[in-house]
Residue frames as a rotation matrix with the C-alpha (Angstrom) as fourth column:
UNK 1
0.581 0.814 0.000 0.00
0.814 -0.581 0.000 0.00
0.000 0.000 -1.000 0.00
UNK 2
0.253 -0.774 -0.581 2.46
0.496 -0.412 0.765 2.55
-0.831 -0.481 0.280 -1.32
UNK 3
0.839 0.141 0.525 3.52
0.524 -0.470 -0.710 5.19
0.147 0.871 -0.469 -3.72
UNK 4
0.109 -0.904 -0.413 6.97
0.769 -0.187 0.612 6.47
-0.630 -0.384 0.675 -4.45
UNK 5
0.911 -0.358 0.203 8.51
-0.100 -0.671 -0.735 9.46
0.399 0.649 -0.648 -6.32
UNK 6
0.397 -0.908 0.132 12.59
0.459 0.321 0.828 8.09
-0.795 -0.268 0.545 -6.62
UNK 7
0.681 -0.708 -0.186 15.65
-0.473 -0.232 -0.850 9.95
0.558 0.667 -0.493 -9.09
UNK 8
0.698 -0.656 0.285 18.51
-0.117 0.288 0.950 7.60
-0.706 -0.697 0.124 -8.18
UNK 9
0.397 -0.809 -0.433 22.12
-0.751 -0.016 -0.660 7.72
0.528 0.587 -0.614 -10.02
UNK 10
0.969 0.246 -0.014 23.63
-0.195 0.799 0.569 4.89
0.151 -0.549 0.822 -9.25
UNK 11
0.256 -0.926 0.278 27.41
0.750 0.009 -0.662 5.75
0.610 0.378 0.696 -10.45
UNK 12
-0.235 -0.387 0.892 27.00
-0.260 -0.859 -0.441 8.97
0.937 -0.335 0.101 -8.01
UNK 13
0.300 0.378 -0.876 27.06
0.635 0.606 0.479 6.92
0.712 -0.700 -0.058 -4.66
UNK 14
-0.943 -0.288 -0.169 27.98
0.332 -0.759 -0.560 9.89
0.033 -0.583 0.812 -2.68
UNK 15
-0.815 0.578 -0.041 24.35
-0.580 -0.814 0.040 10.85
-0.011 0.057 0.998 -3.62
UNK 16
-0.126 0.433 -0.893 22.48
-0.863 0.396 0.314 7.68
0.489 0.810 0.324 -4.84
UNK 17
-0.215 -0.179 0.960 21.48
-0.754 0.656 -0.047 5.22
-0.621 -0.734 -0.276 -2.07
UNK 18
-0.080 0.224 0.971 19.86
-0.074 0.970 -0.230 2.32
-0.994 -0.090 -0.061 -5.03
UNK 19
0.408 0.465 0.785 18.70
0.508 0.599 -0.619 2.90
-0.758 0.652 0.008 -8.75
UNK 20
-0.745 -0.626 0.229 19.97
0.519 -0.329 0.789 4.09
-0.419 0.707 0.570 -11.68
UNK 21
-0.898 0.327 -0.295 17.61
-0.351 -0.936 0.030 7.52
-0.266 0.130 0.955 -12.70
UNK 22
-0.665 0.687 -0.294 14.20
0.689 0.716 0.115 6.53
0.290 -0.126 -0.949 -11.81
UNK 23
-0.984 0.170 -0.045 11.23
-0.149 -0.943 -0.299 8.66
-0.093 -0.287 0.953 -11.64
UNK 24
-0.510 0.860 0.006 7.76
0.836 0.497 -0.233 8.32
-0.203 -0.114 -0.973 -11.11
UNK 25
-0.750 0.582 0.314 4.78
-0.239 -0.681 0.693 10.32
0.617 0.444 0.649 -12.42
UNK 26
-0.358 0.757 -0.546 2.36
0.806 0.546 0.228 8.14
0.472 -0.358 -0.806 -9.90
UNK 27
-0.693 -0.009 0.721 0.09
-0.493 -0.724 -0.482 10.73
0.526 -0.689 0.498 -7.77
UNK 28
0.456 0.866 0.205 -2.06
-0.699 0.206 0.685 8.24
0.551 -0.455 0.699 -5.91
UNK 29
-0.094 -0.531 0.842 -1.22
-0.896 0.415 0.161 6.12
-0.435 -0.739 -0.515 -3.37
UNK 30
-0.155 0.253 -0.955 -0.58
-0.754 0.594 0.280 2.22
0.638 0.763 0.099 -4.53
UNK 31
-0.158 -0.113 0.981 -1.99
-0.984 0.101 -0.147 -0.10
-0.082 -0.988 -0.128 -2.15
UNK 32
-0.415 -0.571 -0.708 -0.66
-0.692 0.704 -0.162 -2.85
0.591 0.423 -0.687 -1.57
UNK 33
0.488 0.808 0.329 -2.62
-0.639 0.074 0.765 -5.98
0.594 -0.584 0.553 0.29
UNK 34
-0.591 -0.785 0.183 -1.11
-0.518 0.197 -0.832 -6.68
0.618 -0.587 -0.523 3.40
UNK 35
0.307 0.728 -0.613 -2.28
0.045 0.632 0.774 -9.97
0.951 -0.265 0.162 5.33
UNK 36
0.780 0.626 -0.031 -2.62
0.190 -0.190 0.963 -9.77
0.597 -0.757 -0.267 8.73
UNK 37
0.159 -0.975 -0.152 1.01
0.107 0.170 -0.980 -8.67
0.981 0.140 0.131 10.27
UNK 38
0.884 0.467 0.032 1.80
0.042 -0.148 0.988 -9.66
0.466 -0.872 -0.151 14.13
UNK 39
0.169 -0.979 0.111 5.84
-0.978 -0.180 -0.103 -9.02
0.121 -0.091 -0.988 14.21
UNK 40
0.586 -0.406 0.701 6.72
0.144 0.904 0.404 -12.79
-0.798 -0.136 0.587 14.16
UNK 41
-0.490 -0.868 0.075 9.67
-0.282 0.239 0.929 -14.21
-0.825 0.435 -0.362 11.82
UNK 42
-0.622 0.204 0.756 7.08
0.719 0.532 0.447 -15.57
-0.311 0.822 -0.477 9.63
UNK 43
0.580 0.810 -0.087 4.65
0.720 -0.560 -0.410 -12.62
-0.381 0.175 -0.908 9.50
UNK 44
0.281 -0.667 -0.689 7.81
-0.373 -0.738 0.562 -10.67
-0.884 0.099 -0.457 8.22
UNK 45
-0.744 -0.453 0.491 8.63
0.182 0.570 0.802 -13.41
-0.643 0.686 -0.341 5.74
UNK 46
-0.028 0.870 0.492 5.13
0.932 0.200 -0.302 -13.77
-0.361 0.451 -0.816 4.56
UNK 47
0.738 0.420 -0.528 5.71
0.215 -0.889 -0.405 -9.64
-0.639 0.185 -0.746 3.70
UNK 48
-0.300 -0.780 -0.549 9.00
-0.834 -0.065 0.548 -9.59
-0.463 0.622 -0.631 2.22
UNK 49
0.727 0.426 -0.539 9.51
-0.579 0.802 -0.147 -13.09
0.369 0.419 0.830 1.22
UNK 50
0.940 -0.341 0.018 11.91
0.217 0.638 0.739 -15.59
-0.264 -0.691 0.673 3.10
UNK 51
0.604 -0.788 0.121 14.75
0.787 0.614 0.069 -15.37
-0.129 0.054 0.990 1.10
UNK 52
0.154 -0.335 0.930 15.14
0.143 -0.923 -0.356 -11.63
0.978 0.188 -0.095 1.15
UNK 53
0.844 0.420 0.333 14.47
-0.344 -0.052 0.938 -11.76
0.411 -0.906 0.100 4.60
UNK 54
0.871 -0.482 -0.094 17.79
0.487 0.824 0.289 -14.03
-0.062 -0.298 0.953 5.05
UNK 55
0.364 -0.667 0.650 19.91
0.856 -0.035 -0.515 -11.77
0.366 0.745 0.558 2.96
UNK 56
0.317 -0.049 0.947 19.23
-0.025 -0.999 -0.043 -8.99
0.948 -0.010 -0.318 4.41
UNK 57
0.938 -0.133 0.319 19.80
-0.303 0.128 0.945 -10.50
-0.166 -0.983 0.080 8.04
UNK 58
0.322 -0.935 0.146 23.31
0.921 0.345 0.181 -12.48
-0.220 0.076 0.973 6.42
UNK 59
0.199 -0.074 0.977 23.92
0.401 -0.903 -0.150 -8.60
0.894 0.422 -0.150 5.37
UNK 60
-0.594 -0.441 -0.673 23.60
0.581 0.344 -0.738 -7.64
0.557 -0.829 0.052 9.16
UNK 61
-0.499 0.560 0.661 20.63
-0.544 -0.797 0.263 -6.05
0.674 -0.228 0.702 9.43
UNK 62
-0.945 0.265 -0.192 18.93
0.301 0.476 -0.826 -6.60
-0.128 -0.838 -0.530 12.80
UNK 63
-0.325 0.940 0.107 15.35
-0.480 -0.261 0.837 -7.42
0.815 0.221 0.536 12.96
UNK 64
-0.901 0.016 0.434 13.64
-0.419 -0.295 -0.859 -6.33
0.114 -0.955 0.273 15.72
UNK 65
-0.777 0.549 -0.307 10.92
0.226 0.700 0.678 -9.01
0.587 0.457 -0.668 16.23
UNK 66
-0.798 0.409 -0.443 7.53
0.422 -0.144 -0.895 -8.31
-0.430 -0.901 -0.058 18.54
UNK 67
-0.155 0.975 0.156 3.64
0.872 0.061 0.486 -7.27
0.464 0.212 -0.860 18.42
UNK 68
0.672 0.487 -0.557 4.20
0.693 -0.678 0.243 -4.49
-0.259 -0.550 -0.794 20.75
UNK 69
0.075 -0.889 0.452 6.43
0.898 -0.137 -0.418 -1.96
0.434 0.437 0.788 19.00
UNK 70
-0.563 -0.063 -0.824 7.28
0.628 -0.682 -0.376 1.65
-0.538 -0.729 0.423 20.20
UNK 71
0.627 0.676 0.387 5.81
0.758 -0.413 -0.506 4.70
-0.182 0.610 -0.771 18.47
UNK 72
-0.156 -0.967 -0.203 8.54
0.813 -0.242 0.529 5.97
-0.561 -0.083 0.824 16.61
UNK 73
0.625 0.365 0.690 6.69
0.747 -0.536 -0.393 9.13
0.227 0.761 -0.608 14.98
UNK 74
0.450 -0.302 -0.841 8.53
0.153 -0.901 0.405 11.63
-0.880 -0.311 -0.360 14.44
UNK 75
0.904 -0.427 -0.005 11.43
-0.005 0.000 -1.000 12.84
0.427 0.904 -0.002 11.89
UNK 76
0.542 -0.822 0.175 15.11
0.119 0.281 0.952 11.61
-0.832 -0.495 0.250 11.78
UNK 77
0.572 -0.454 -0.683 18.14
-0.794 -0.514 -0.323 12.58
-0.205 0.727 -0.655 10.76
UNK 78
0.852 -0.320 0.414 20.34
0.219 0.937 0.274 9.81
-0.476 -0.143 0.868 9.69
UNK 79
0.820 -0.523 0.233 23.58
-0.095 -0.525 -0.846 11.45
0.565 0.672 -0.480 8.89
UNK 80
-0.137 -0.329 -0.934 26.53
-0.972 -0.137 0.191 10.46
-0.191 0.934 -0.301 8.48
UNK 81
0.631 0.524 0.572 25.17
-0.588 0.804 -0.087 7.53
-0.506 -0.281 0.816 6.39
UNK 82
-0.348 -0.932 0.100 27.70
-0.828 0.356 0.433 4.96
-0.439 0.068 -0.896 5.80
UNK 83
0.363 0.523 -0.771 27.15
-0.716 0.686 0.128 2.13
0.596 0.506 0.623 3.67
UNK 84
-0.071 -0.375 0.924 27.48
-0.928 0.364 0.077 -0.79
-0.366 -0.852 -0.374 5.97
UNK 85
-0.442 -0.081 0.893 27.19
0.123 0.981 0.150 -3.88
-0.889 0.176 -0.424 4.00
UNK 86
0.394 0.528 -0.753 25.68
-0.884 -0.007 -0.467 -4.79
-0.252 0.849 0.464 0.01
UNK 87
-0.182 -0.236 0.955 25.40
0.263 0.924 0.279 -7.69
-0.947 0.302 -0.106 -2.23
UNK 88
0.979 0.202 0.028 25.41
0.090 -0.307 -0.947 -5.26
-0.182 0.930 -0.319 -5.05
UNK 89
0.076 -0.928 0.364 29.40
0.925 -0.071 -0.374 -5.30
0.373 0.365 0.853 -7.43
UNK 90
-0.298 -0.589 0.751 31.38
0.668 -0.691 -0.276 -2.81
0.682 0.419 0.599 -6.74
UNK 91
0.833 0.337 0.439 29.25
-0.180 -0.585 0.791 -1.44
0.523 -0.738 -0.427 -3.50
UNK 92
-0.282 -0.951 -0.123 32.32
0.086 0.103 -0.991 -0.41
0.956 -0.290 0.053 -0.80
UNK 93
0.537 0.036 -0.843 31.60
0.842 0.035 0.538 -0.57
0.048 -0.999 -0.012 2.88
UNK 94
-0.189 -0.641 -0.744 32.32
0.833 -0.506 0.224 2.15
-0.520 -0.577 0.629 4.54
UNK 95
-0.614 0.317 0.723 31.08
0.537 -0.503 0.677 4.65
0.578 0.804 0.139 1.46
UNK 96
-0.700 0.527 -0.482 29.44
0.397 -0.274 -0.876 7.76
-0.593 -0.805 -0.018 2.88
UNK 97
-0.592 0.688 0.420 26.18
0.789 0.390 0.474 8.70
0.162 0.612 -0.774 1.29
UNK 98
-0.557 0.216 0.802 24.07
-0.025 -0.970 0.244 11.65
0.830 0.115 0.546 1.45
UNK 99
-0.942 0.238 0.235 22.66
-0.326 -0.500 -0.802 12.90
-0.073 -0.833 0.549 4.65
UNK 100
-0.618 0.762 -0.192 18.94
0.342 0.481 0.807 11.24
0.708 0.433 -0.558 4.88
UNK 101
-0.676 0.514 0.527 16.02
-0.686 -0.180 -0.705 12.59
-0.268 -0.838 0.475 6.84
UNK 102
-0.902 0.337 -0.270 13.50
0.269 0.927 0.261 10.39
0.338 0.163 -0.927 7.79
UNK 103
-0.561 0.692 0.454 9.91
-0.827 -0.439 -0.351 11.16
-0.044 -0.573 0.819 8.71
UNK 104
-0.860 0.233 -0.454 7.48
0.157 0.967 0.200 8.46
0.486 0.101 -0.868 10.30
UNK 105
-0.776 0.552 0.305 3.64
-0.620 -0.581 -0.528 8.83
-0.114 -0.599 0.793 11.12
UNK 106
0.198 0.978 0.070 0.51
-0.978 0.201 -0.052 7.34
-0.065 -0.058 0.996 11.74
UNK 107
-0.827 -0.563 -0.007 1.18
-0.470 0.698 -0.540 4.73
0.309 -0.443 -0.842 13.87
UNK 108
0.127 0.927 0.352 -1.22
-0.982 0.068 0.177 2.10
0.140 -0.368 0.919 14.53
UNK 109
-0.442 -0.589 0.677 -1.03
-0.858 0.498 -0.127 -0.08
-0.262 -0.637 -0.725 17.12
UNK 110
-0.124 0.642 0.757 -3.43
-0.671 0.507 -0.541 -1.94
-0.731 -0.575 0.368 16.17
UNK 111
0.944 0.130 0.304 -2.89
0.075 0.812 -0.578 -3.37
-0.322 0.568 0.757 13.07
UNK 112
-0.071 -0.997 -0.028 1.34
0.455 -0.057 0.889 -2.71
-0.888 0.051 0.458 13.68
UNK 113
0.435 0.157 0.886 0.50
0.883 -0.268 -0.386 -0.24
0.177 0.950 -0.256 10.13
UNK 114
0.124 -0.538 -0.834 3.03
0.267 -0.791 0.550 3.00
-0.956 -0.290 0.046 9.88
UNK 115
0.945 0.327 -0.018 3.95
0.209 -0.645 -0.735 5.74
-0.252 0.691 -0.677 7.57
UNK 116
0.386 -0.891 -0.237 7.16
0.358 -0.092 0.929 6.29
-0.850 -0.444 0.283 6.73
UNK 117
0.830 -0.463 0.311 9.17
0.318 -0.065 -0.946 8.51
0.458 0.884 0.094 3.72
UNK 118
0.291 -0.776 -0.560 12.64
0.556 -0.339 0.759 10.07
-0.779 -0.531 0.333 3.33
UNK 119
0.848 -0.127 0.515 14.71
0.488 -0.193 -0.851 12.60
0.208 0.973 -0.102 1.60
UNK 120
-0.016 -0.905 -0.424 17.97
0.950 -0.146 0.276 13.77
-0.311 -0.399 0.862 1.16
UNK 121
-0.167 -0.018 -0.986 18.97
0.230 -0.973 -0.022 17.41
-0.959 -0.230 0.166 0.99
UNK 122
-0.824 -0.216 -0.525 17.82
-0.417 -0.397 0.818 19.08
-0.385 0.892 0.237 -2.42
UNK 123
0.691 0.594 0.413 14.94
-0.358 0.777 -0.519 15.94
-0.629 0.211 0.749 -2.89
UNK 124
-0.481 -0.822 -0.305 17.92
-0.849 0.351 0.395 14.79
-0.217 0.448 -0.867 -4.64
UNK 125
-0.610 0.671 -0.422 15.73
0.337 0.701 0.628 11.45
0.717 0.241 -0.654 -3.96
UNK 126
-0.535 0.690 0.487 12.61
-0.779 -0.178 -0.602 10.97
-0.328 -0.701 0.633 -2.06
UNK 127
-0.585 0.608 -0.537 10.22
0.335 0.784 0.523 7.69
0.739 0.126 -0.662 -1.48
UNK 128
-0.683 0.352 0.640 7.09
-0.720 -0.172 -0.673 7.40
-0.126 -0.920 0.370 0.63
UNK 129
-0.647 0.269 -0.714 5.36
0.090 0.956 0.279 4.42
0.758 0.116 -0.642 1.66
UNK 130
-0.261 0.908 0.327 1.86
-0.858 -0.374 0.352 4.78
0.442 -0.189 0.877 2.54
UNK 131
0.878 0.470 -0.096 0.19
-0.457 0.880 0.129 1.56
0.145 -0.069 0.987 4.95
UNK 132
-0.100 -0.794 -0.600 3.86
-0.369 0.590 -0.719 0.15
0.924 0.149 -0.352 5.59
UNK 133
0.786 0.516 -0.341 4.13
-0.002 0.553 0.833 -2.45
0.618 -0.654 0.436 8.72
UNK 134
0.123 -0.670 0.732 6.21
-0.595 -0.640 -0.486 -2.08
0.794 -0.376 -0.477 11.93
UNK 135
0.712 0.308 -0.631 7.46
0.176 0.792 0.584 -4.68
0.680 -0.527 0.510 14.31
UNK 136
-0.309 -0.639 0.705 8.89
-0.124 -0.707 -0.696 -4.54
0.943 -0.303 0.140 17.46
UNK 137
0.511 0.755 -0.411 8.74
0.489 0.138 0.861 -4.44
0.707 -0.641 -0.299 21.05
UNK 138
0.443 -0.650 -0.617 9.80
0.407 -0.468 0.785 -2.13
-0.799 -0.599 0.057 24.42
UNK 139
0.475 -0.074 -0.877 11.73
-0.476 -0.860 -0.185 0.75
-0.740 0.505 -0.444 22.58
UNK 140
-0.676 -0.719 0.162 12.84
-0.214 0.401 0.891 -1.61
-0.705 0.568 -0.425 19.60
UNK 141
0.373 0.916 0.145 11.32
-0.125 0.205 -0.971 -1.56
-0.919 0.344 0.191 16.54
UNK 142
-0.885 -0.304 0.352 11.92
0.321 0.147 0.935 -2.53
-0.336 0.941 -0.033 12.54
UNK 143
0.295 0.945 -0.144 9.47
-0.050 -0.135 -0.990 -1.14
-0.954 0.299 0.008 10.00
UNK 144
-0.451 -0.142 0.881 9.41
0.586 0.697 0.412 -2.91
-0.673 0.702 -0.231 6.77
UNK 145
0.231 0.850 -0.473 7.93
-0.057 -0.473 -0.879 -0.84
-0.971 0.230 -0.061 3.42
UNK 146
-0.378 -0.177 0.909 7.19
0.790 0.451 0.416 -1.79
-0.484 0.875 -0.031 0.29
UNK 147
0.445 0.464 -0.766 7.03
-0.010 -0.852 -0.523 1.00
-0.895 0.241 -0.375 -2.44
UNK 148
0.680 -0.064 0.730 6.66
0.721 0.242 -0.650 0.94
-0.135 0.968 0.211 -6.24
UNK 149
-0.201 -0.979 0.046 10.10
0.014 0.044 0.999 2.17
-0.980 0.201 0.005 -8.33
UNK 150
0.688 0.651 0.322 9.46
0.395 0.036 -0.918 3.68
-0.609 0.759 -0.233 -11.92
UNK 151
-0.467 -0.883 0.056 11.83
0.257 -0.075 0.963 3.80
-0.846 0.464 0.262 -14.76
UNK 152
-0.168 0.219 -0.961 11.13
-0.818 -0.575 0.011 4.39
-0.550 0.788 0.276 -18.60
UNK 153
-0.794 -0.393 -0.464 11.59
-0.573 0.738 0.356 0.89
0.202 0.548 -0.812 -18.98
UNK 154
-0.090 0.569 -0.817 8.99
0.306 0.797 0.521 -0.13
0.948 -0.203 -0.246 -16.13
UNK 155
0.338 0.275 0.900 7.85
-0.837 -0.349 0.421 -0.31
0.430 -0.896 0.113 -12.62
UNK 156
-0.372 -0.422 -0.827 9.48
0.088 0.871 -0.484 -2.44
0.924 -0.253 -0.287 -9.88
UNK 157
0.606 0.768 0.206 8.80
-0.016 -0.248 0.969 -3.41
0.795 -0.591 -0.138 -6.73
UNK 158
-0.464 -0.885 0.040 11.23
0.000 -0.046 -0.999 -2.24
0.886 -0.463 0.022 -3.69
UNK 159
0.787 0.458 -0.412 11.38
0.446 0.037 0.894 -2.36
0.425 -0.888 -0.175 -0.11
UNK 160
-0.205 -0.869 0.450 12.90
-0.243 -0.400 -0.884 -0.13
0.948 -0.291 -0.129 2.26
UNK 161
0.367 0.373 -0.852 13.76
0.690 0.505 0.518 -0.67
0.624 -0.778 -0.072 5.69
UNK 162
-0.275 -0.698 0.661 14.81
-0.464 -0.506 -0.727 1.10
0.842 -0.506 -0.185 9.27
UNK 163
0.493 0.289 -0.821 15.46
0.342 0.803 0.489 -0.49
0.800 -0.522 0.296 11.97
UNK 164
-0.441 -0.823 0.359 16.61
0.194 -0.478 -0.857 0.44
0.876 -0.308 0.370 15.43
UNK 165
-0.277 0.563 -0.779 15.86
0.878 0.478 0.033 1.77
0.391 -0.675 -0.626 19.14
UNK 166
0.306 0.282 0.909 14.11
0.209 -0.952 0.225 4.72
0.929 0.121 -0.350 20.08
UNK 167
-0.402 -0.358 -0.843 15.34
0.899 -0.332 -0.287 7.13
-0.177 -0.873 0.455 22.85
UNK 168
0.427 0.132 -0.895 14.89
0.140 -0.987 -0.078 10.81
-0.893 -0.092 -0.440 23.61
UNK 169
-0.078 -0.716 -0.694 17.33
-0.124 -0.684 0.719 11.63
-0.989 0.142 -0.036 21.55
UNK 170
-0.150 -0.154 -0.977 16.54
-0.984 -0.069 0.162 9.38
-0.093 0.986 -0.141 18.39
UNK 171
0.899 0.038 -0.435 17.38
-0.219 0.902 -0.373 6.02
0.378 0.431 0.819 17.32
UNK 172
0.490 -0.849 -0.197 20.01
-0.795 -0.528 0.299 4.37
-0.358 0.010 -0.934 17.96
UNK 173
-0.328 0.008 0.945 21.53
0.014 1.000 -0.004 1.28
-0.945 0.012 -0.328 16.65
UNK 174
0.310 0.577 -0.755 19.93
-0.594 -0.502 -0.628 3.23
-0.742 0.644 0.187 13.56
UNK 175
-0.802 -0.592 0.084 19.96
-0.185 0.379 0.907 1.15
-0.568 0.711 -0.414 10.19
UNK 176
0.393 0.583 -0.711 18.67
-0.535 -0.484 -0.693 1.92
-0.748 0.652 0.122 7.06
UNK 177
-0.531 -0.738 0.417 18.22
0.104 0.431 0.896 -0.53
-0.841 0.519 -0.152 4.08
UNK 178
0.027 0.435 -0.900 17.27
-0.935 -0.306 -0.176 -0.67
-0.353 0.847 0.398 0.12
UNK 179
-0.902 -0.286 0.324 16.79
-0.013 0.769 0.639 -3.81
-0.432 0.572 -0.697 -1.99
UNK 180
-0.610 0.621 -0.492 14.86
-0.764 -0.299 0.571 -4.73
0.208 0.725 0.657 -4.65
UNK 181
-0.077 0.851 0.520 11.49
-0.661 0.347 -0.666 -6.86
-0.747 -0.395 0.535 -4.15
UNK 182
0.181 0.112 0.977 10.93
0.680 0.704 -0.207 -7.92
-0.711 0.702 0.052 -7.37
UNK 183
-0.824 -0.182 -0.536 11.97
-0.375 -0.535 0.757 -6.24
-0.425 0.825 0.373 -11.40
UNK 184
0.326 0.922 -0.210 9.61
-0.517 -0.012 -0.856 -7.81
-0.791 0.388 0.472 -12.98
UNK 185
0.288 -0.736 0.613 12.58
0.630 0.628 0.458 -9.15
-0.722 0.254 0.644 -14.99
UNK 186
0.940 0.046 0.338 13.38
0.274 -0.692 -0.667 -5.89
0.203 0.720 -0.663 -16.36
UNK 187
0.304 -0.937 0.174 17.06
0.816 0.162 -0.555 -5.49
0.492 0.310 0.813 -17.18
UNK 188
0.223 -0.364 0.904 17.12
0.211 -0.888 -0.410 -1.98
0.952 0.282 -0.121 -16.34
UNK 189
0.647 0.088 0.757 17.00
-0.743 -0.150 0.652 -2.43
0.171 -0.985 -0.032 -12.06
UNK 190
-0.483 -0.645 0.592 19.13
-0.870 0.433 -0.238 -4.63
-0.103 -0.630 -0.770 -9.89
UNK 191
-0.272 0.145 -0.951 18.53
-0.138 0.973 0.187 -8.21
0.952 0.182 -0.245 -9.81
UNK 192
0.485 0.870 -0.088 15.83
-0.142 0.178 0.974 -9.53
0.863 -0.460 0.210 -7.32
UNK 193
0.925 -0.169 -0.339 17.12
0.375 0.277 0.885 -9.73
-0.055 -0.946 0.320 -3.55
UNK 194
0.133 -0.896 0.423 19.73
0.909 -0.060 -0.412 -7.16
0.395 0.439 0.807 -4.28
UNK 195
0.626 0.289 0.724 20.66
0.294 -0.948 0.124 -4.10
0.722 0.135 -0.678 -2.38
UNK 196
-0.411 -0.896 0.168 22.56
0.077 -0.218 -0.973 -2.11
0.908 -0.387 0.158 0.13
UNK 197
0.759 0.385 -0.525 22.19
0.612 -0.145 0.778 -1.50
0.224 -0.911 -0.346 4.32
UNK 198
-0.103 -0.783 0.614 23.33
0.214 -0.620 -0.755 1.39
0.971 0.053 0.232 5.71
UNK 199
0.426 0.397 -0.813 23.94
0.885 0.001 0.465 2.87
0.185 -0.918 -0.351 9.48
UNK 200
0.913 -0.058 0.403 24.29
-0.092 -0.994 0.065 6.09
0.397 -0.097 -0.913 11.13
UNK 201
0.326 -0.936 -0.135 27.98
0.283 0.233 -0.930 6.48
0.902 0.265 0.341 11.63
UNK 202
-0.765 -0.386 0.515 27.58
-0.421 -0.305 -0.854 7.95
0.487 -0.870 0.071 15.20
UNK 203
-0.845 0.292 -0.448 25.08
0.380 0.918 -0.117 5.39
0.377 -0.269 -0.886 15.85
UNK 204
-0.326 0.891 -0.317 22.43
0.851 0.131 -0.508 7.69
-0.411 -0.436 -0.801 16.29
UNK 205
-0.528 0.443 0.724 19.56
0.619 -0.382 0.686 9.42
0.581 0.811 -0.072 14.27
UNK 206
-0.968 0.212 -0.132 18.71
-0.104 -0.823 -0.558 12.84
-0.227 -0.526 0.819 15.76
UNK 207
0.102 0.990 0.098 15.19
0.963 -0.073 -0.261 13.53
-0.251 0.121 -0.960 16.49
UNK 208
-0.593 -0.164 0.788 14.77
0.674 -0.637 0.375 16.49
0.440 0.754 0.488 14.51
């Protein structure tokens, strides 16, 4: 249940966190149906799909499992963002990446459903994922979102992720990934279960 507007260079990785110049014309939200989601290992699979779900944990992203997550509305900075792991050629660890603000609303506890977009200085890029799902429990919390990716060639389907613990101050533990969901088998995107995970380099995303 999601709708993106994305410009990604993929050769300018100082700027570019995933696609090669993508843009969307969408102005409605796309919503995606999302079966019933109670923060378990399988109710995470059963959204992504298992074997992204692996990669992205062999990658080292930490997923914060649980039914009772915090309420992480607000807006975060995530800055400096460091590329902390990829199964994409040529991606370098350690690579720093444009400054990212994050902004997350409408929480609901009850059906673990969250807003959640970002953008870097300039809208350089910008995504937003309408309906996206949030597990988690005590001030730990992962929120999972799936959000459509438009080229000239086509439309994929991506997922972004943050993950971390909330405090006064922010997040910490902060980590922010990209990968691709599905191409559709279009040539022009990354290849399925492909992307990058990044983390705040002082380990914590100002609240803003």
């Amino acid at each position: 249940m999601s709708t993106t507007t994305s410009k990604w260079a993929i050769l300018a990785l100082a700027v570019s966190l995933f696609f090669p110049s993508c843009s969307s014309d969408d102005k409605d939200p796309i919503y995606y149906p999302v079966a019933q989601f109670d923060g378990s290992h399988e109710s995470v699979q059963n959204y992504l799909n298992p074997e992204l779900l692996e990669t992205m944990e062999g990658l080292g992203l930490h997923v914060n499992l649980g039914n009772t997550p915090p309420n992480v509305t607000g807006q975060f900075l995530d800055s400096p963002n460091v590329l902390e792991a990829s199964n994409i050629e040529n991606s370098t660890p350690g690579t720093i990446f444009a400054d990212t603000y994050f902004t997350i609303r409408n929480f609901n506890p009850l059906t673990n459903s969250i807003d959640i977009s970002y953008t870097t200085p300039g809208n350089t890029e910008t995504s937003a994922a309408v309906g996206a799902v949030v597990s988690g429990h005590g001030n730990q919390f992962t929120i999972f979102a799936k959000h459509k990716v438009t080229h000239e060639a086509g439309t994929a389907d991506s997922v972004m992720v943050v993950s971390g613990q909330l405090t006064s101050e922010g997040i910490v533990d902060f980590q922010f990934a990209t990968f691709m969901l599905d191409n559709h088998g279009l040539p022009t995107f990354i290849a399925n279960n492909k992307g990058r995970l990044f983390h705040d380099g002082d380990n914590l995303a100002e609240k803003q």
